[in-house]
N, C-alpha and C positions, 0 to 999 in steps of 0.2 A: 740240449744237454748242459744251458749255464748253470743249471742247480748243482751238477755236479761238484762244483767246489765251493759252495756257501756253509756257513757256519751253521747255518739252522737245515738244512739235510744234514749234515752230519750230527748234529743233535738227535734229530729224530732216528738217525742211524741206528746209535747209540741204546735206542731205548728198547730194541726188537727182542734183545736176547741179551740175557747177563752173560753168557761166555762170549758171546760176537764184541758184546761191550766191552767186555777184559781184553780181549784180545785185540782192539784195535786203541783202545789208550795205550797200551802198552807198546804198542807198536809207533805211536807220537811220542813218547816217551823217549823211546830207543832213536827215535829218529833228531829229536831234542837235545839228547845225553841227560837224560833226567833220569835216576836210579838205574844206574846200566849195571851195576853189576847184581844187584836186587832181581833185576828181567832177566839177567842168565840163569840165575839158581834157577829161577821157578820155570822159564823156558825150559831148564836141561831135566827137571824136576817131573812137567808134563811130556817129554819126549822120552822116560825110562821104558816105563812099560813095553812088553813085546808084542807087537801087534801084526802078525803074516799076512793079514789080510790087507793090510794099510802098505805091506813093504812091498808086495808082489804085483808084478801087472807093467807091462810097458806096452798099453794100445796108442799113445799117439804115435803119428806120422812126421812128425819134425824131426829134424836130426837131432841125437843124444846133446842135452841139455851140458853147457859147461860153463863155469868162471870160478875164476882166482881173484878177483877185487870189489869188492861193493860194489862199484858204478854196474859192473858186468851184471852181477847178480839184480840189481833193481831194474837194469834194460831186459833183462832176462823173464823178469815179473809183469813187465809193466805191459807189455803185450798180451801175455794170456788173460790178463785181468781184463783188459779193454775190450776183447772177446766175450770174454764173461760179462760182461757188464751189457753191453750189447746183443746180447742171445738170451739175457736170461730179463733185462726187458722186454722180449717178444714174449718169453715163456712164462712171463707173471699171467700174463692175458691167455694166451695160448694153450697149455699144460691145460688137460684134464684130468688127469689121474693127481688125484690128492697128495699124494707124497710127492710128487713131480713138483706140482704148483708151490709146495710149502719150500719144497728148496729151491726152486729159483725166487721164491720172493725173499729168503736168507741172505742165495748168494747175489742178488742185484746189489744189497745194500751194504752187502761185506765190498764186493767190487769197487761199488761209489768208495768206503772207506778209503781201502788199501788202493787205488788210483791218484783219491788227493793228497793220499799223506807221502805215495811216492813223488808224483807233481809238488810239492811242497819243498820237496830234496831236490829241485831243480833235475830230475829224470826226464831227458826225451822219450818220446813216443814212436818207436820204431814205425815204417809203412806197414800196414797189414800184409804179410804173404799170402801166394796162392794157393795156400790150402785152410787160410785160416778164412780169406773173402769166399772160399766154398763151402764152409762150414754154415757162414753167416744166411751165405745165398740160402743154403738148402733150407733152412731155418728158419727164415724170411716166406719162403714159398710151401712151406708140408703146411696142408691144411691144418688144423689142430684134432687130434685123435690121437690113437696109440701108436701110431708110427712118428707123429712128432715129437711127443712124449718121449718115446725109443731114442730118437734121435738127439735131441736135446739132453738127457741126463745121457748117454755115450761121448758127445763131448765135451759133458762137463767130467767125464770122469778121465778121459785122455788130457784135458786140462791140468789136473790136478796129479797128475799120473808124471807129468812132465814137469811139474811146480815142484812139486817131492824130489826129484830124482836134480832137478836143476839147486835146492836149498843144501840138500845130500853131497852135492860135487860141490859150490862154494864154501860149506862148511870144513870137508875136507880139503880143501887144499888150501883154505884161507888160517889150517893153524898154524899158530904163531906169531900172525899180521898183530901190532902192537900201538898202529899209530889210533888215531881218536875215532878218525872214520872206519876204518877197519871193524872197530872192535865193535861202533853202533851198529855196521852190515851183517856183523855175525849175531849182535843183539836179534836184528830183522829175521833174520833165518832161523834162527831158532825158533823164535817165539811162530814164525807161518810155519815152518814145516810141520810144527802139530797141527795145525787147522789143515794143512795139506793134506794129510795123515788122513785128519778125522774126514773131511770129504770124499778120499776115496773110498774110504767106509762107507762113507752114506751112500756115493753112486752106485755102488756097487748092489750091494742091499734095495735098493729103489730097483734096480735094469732086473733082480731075480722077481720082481713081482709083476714087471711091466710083459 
């Protein structure tokens, strides 16, 4: 995994999708202090809309998602992403079902993004917990069919299920935070919590046809 942080994968990151590509400049951006107040508008801008399908759902198993300070919030990140990045390189290969395969070959290369750009903020790498190395296990071992399938976009959707609800609590409790980092962690959260949003969406929609 040394590709993981080179210039030229994240180039070609970049090239998969014009919203995956907005959304992860702006997210180096924000992590930079380059147009931060520019990335709030249009973050709070892409976050109006009311979406019940994106707001509802708490299937992961880890305990309720919390933090009050950037650091908290990108350790918070930086673990599910690592998962994802890791499970959904099995399932680029693995996933038979077409809608399955297209989004994990999305979220592998949004993963790789938002991993180096959080690695780049000097963010540790929490050890993986035991239910995130049984996610991986079970993943690692389901043949490939529709039960891996199943299994695979279910935890990418309690992934994202737990991303939402963790951008949700930092956002809320971090207002009024004023200092410089602060305001970039709120930039970050804003701008993922739509992509968090729009992912539940998608699992969701994928697991009704699987």
């Amino acid at each position: 995994m040394s590709n993981i942080e080179t210039t030229h994968e994240s180039e070609e990151i970049a090239q998969d999708s014009p919203g995956r590509r907005a959304f992860l400049t702006r997210m180096a951006a924000a992590g930079l202090g380059v147009a931060a107040m520019g990335l709030a508008q249009k973050a709070q801008a892409a976050m109006a809309p009311h979406q019940p399908e994106a707001d509802t759902g708490h299937n992961y198993l880890m305990p309720s998602p919390h933090a009050t300070t950037e650091k908290q919030f990108r350790m918070g990140v930086i673990g599910p992403a690592t998962l994802s990045l890791l499970t959904s390189q099995i399932a680029v290969d693995k996933a038979t079902d077409p809608a399955a395969k297209e989004f994990a070959n999305f979220e592998l290369r949004e993963a790789i993004g938002v991993t180096t750009v959080l690695k780049s903020l000097n963010t540790p790498t929490p050890p993986m917990d035991a239910k995130a190395r049984a996610t991986l296990q079970k993943i690692k071992t389901l043949p490939a069919g529709a039960d891996f399938d199943k299994t695979y976009i279910s935890a990418q959707l309690a992934n994202h299920e737990f991303l939402r609800d963790l951008a949700e609590t930092y956002l809320a409790n971090s207002t009024g935070h004023t200092s410089m980092p602060e305001m970039h962690g709120r930039h970050l959260a804003m701008l993922a919590l739509a992509t968090f949003k729009e992912h539940v969406v998608h699992t969701k929609n994928i697991l009704k046809t699987l």
